[in-house]
C-alpha positions, 0 to 999 in steps of 0.5 A: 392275719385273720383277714389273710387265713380268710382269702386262703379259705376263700379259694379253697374247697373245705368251707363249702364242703363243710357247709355241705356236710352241715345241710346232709346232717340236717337233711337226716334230721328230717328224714329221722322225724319224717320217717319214724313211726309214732313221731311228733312233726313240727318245728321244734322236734324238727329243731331238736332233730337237727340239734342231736344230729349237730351234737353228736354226729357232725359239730365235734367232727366238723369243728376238730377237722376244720381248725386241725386243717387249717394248721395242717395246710402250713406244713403239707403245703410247706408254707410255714417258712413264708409266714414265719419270715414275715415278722408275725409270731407263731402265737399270732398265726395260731390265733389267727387259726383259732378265731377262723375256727370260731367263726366257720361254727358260727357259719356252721350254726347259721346253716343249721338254723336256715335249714331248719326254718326252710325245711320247716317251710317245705314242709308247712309246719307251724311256727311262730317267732318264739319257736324261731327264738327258743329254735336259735338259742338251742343251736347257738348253745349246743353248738358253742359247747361243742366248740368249747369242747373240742379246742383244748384239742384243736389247740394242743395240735396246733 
């Protein structure tokens, strides 16, 4: 199940534009430390800024959406009929819903943290491999609590 929710995802076209929301929200990260007067530049505050942006503007949005359209996408496209003939129970595809959901935060994170070392590189700033570390875990963390907090939600609608 999980391998099919995969191919359906493939050929559609909510991961790259997920995944383009994820690169804005840390492209504005970088414009808010760039652009403010009196600010600290550097790895770590560039991390922290893409962080808060994840935290409070695109994670809780992009995480409820994704899992809620995945379910969404059995009824508009009337294909729930297809799948509950075949001899898969509804609780298998609701897993199957939720672990594409886990894994598309692990690829939202993933995204984060690439930019983060590339706009750290663009822009020259200093950083070592306890920054990338300490720069890894925050977003790791941050963004595995904001899944934590929207999936009662995703999960109740489904």
């Amino acid at each position: 199940m999980i391998w099919a929710e995969l191919k359906k995802l493939k050929r559609h076209y909510l991961l790259p534009l997920s995944i383009g929301v994820v690169v804005l929200s840390s492209l504005l990260a970088l414009f808010q430390l760039t652009g403010a007067a009196n600010s600290v530049v550097g790895y770590l505050p560039l991390t922290d800024g893409i962080l808060w942006n994840n935290i409070t503007l695109t994670f809780p949005f992009l995480i409820t959406f994704f899992g809620s359209y995945l379910m969404n996408r059995e009824y508009s496209e009337d294909t729930l009929k297809n799948n509950l003939i075949v001899p898969v129970s509804y609780s298998k595809l609701k897993f199957a819903k939720i672990a594409i959901t886990v894994f598309a935060t692990f690829l939202f994170i993933a995204v984060s943290f690439l930019c983060s070392i590339v706009f750290a590189l663009v822009l020259q700033y200093p950083f070592n491999l306890a920054d990338i570390g300490i720069a890894f875990w925050k977003l790791l963390v941050t963004g595995i609590s904001c899944l934590i907090a929207v999936m009662p939600i995703i999960a109740f609608f489904l």
